[in-house]
Structure formats: C-alpha cells, structure tokens
C-alpha positions as CSV (number, residue, x, y, z in Angstrom):
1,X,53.6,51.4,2.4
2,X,54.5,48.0,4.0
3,X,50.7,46.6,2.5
4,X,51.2,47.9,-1.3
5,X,54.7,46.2,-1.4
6,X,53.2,43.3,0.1
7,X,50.4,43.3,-3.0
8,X,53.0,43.8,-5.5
9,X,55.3,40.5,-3.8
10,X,52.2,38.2,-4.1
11,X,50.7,39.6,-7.5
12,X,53.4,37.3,-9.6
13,X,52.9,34.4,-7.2
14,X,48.9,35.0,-8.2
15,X,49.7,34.7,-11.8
16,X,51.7,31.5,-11.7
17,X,48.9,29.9,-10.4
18,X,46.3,30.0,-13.2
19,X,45.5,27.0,-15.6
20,X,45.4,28.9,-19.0
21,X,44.7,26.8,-21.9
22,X,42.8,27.3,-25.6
23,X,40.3,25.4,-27.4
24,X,38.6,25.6,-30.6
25,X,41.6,25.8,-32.3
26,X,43.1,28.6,-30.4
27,X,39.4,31.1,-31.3
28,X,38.9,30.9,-27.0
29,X,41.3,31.3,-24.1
30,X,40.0,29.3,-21.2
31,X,41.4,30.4,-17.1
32,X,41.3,27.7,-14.0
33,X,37.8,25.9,-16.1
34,X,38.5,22.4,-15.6
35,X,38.5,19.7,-18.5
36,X,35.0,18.5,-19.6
37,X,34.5,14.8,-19.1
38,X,34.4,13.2,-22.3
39,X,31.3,11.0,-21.1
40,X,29.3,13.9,-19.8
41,X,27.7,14.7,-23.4
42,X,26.0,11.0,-23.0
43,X,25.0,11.7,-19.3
44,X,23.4,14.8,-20.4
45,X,21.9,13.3,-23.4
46,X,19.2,11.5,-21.3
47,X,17.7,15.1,-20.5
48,X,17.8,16.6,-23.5
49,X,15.4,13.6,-25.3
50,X,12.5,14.4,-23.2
51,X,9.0,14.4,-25.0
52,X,5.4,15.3,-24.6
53,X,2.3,13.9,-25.1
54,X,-0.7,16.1,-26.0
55,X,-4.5,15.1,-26.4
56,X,-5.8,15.7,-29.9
57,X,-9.4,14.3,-29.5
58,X,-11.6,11.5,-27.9
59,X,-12.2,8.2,-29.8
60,X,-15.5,7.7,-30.8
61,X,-16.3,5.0,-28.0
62,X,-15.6,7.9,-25.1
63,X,-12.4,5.4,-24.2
64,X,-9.6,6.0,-26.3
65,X,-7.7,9.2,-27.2
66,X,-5.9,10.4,-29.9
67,X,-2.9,12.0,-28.8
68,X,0.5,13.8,-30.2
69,X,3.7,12.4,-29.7
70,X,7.3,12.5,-30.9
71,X,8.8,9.3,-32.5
72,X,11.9,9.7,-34.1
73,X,12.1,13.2,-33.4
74,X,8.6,13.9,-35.4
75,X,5.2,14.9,-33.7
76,X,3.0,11.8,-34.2
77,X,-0.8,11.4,-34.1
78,X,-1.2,8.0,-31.8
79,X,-4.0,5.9,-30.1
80,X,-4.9,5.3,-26.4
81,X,-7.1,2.2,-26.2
82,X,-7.8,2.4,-23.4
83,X,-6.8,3.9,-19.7
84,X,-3.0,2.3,-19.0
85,X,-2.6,1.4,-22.4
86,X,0.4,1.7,-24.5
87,X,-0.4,4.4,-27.2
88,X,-0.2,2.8,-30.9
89,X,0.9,5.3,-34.2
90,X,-1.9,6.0,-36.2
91,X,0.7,8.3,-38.5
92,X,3.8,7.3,-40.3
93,X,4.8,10.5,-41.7
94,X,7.7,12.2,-42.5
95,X,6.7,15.6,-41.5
96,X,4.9,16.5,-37.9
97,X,1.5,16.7,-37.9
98,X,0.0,20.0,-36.6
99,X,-3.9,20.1,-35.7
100,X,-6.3,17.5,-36.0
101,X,-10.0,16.9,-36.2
102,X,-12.2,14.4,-35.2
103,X,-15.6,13.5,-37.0
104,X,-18.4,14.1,-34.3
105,X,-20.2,10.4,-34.8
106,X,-17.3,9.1,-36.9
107,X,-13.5,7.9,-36.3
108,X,-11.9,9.6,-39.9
109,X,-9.5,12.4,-38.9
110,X,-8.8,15.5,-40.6
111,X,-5.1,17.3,-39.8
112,X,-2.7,19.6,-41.2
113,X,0.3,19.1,-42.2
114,X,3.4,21.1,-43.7
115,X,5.4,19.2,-46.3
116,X,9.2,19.4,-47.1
117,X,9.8,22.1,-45.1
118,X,7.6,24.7,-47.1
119,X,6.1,27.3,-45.6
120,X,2.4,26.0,-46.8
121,X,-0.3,24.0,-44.8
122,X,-2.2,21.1,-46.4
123,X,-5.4,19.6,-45.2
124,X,-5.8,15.6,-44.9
125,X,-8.2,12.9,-44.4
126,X,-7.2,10.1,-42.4
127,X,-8.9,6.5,-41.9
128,X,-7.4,5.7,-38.3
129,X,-9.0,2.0,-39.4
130,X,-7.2,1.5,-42.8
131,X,-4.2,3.8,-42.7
132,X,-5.8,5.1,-45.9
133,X,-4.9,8.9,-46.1
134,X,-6.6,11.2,-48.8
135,X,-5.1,15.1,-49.2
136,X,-8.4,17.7,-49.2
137,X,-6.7,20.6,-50.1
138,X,-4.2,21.2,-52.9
139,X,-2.8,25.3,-52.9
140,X,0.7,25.8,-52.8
141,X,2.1,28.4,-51.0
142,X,-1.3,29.0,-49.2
143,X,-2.0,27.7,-45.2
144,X,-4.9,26.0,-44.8
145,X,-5.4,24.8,-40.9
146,X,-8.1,25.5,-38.2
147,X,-10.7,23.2,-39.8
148,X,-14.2,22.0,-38.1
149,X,-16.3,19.4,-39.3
150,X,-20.2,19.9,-40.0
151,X,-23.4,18.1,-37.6
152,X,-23.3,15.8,-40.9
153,X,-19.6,14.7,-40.8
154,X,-19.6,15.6,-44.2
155,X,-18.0,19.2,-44.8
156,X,-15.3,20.7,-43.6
157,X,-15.0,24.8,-42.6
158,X,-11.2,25.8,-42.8
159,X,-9.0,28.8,-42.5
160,X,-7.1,29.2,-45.6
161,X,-4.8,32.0,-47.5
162,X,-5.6,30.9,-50.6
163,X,-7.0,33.9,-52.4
164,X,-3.9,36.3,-51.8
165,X,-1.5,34.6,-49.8
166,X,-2.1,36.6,-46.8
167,X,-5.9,37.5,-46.0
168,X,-7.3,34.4,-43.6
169,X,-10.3,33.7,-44.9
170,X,-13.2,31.2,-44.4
171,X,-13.8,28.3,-46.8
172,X,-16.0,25.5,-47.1
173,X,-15.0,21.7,-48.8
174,X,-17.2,18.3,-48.9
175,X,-14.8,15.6,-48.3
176,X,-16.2,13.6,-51.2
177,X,-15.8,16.8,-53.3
178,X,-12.7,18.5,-51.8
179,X,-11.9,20.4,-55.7
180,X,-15.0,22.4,-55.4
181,X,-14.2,23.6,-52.1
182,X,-15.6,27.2,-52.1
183,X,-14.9,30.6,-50.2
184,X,-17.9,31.5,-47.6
185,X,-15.8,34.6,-46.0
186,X,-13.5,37.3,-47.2
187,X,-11.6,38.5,-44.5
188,X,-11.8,42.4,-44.4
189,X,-8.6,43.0,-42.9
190,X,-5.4,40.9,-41.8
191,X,-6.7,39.7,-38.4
192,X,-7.2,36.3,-38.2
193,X,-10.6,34.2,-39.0
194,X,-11.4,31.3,-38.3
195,X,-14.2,28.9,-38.1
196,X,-15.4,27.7,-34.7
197,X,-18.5,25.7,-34.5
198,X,-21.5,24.9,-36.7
199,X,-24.7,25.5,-35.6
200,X,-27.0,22.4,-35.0
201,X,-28.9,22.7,-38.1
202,X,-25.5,23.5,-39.8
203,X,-26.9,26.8,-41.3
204,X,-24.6,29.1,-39.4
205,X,-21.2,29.3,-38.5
206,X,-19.2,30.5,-35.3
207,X,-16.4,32.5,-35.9
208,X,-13.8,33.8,-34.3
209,X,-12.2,37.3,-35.0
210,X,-8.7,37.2,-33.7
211,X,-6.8,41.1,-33.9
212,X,-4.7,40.6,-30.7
213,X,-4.2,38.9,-27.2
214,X,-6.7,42.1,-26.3
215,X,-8.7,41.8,-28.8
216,X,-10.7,39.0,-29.8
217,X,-14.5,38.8,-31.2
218,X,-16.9,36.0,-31.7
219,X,-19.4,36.2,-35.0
220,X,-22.3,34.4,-36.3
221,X,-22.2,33.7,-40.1
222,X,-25.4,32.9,-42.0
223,X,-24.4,29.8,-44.9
C-alpha cells in the first residue's frame, strides 16, 4: 500500500518534466526530442552528394577508360587518359546516359539514352573525337538498349520493343543506314532477348534467353 501511494505522489511530478512541443504546423506532437540545429542540414549535406564512378569500356589504345559519372546530378560518359588522370566529359547531355558500346578496333561509341523523362530508349552514335553525336534509332514509345557491334564495326545488334511495345526482340541496323534497320528475331514469348556476341566471321549471333534469376539460356542464331 505504502509503494502504490508512493507511484501515484511521483506520477504528476513525472509529467511536469516532459518538453512537449508541435511542429509542422501543429500535424506532430514532439516529447523530450531536442531542437535540431539549424546548421546540421549543411553538415549532413556533404554525405548525401556522394557519387560513383563505373567503367563503361577500354579506349582503344588499352590506356584510357571510358567511365560513368554524375556531374550535376546526371550520369556522364567521361575519359580516363591515362592511370592518375583526371577523367574529362565526353557527354554534355541533359538526360543520363544508360549503356554504352565501344567499337572493337574503333573509338565511336554507341549508348542509350531516355529523353525527357519518357519511358522510351533511343540508340546513339557518338564521336568521342568531335563531340559529333548522330541518333540510330527513331521509335517512340519503344526501348531499344543492349546493343553489340559487329567484327566489322559497322552494324549494330540491339534489343528493341518496336514491333508491339512489349515483345524484346532482336534487330539488326548499319550505322551508315540506321532507317533500314531490320528485325533478325521475334521473340516467342515475353522473356527477355538479347544479343551477346557476334561470331568471328559475323554469320551468327549469341544470344541470351533471360526468363528469370533461375532461368537463363544462351542461343546460337544463324544471320
């Protein structure tokens, strides 16, 4: 008996002690958190900027890299001369810029890249030399990424939605001819497909089947 009336003396004592305040305009009711310094936000800051760099491909001397980095906020294709050096932008875009393929005895890059915020992907030729940037595909609403060049450095095998929108098929574009791009695989059902490797004498194609993390095939296709 003495103990309970002892609880019920101190319980008001308790209460008087807690720093109640609101914030947000009364929507939250804040007990015994202390203020938050008006300069932590900046401290913090310094944190929460961090970026990555990710290697894209070798140069073609076996020196330099290109690799993917953030300026501005934006993902960034840029060159490592050499080992130590400071990477230089090879892309001044607006948008990020997603994959990117090297030519195997050549230095002209092709990426993808999504414009405006829309939910389609484009294919592009860059000249790392000039800055000169050509587009090699033109379908809207369609995603055309997960390109490989030829042994010739001349053609380019792509995955692209184009027919339907959905079905990831297999298509094949000269880079001096990119309109008459033409379809080389029809995907039979909605995994994806997409081209790996040309063959030496560039008269097959490696493809890979993609169903599932369980569930992946590799195919040869005869062009």
């Amino acid at each position: 008996m003495l103990l309970a009336v002892a609880l019920l003396a101190a319980a008001p004592m308790a209460a008087a002690n807690i720093d109640r305040r609101t914030v947000n305009d009364g929507q939250m009711v804040l007990e015994n958190v202390p203020p938050i310094p008006a300069s932590l936000p900046g401290r913090l800051d310094r944190f929460q900027q961090l970026s990555s760099t990710q290697l894209l491909e070798w140069a073609a001397d076996g020196v330099g890299m290109y690799v993917r980095g953030r300026y501005r906020g934006v993902a960034q294709v840029q060159r490592v001369a050499a080992r130590g050096a400071t990477p230089e932008r090879v892309t001044r875009l607006d948008e990020p810029v997603r994959e990117v393929q090297r030519q195997h005895q050549g230095e002209l890059l092709a990426y993808a890249l999504s414009e405006g915020g829309r939910a389609d992907e484009q294919l592009f030729l860059l000249n790392p030399g000039t800055g000169d940037i050509r587009q090699l595909t033109d379908t809207p609403g369609a995603i055309n990424n997960r390109m490989v060049w030829d042994r010739e450095d001349q053609r380019l095998a792509f995955r692209s939605t184009q027919r339907n929108g959905a079905s990831n098929d297999i298509w094949l574009l000269d880079i001096d001819q990119p309109d008459a791009a033409r379809l080389i695989f029809e995907a039979p059902d909605g995994a994806l497909w997409r081209p790996v490797s040309f063959s030496r004498d560039n008269r097959q194609l490696l493809v890979q089947q993609y169903t599932s993390i369980t569930d992946s095939r590799i195919h040869l296709l005869d062009l």
